[in-house]
C-alpha positions in Angstrom: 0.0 0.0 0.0 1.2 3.2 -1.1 0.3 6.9 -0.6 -0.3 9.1 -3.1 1.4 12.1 -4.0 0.0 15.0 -6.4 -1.3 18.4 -6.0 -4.4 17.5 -4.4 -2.9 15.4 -1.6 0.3 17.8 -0.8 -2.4 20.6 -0.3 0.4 22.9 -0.2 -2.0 25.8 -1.2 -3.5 25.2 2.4 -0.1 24.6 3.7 0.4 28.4 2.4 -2.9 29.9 2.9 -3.0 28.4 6.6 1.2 28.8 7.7 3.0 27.7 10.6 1.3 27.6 13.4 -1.6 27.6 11.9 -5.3 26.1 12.4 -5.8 23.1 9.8 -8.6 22.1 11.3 -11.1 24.7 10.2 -9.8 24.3 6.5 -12.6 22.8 4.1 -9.8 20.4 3.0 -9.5 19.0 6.2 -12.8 18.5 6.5 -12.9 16.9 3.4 -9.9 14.6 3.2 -9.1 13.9 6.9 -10.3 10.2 6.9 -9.1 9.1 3.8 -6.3 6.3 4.2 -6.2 5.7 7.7 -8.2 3.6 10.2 -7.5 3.8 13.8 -5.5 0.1 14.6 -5.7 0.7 18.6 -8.8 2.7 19.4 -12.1 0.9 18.6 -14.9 3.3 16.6 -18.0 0.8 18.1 -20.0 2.4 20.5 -19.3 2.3 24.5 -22.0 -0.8 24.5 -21.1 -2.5 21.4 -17.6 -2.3 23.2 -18.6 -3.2 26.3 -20.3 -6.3 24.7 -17.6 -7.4 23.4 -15.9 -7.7 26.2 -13.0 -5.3 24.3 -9.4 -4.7 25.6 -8.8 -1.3 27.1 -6.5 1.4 25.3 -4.1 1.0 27.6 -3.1 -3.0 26.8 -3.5 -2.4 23.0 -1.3 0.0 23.0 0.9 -2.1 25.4 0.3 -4.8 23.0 1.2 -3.1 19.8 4.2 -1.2 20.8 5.2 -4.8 21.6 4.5 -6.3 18.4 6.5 -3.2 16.4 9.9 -3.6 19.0 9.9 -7.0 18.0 9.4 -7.3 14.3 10.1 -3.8 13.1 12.8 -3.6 10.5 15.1 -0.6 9.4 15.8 -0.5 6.3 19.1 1.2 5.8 19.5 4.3 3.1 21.6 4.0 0.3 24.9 5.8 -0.2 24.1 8.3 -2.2 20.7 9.3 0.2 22.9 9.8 3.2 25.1 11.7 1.7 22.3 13.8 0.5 20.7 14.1 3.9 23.7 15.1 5.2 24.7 17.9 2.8 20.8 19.5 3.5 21.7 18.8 7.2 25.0 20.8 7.2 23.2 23.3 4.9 20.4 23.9 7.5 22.6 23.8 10.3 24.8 26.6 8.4 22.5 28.9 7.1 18.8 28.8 9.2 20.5 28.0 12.4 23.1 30.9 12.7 
């Protein structure tokens, strides 16, 4: 599963319009787009009784449960040569020039 990445989903006309610091949340965008592609994986969107009914976990073990489960099988996946050194020329650069 990727994401996808074009005008539309960058939003960067919000981005601008809104700025740092901003309030995103009262954008139509948001309102429009802010569920797409994501589900909640540890809360559970059933009502308090269907819940309850269920006899569900609370948040506190999933999320015990889950941080678990990505320490144990999470892998990195290293950068290639030519990335790093990449990320580390825009580091320098930052560090250098917007960081004075």
């Amino acid at each position: 599963m990727g994401l996808e990445v074009n005008d539309d989903t960058l939003a960067l006309d919000v981005i601008d319009k809104v700025g740092p610091g901003g309030y995103f949340l009262g954008e139509k965008y948001t309102l429009q787009h802010f569920r797409e592609g994501w589900m909640p994986e540890i809360t559970d969107m059933e009502t308090f009784e269907v819940w309850q009914s269920k006899r569900s976990k609370l948040i506190a073990q999933i999320t015990k449960e889950k941080t678990r489960e990505i320490l144990t099988t999470h892998k990195i996946e290293l950068v290639s040569g030519d990335v790093a050194r990449e990320t580390s020329r825009i580091l320098k650069k930052v560090k250098s020039e917007l960081l004075k």
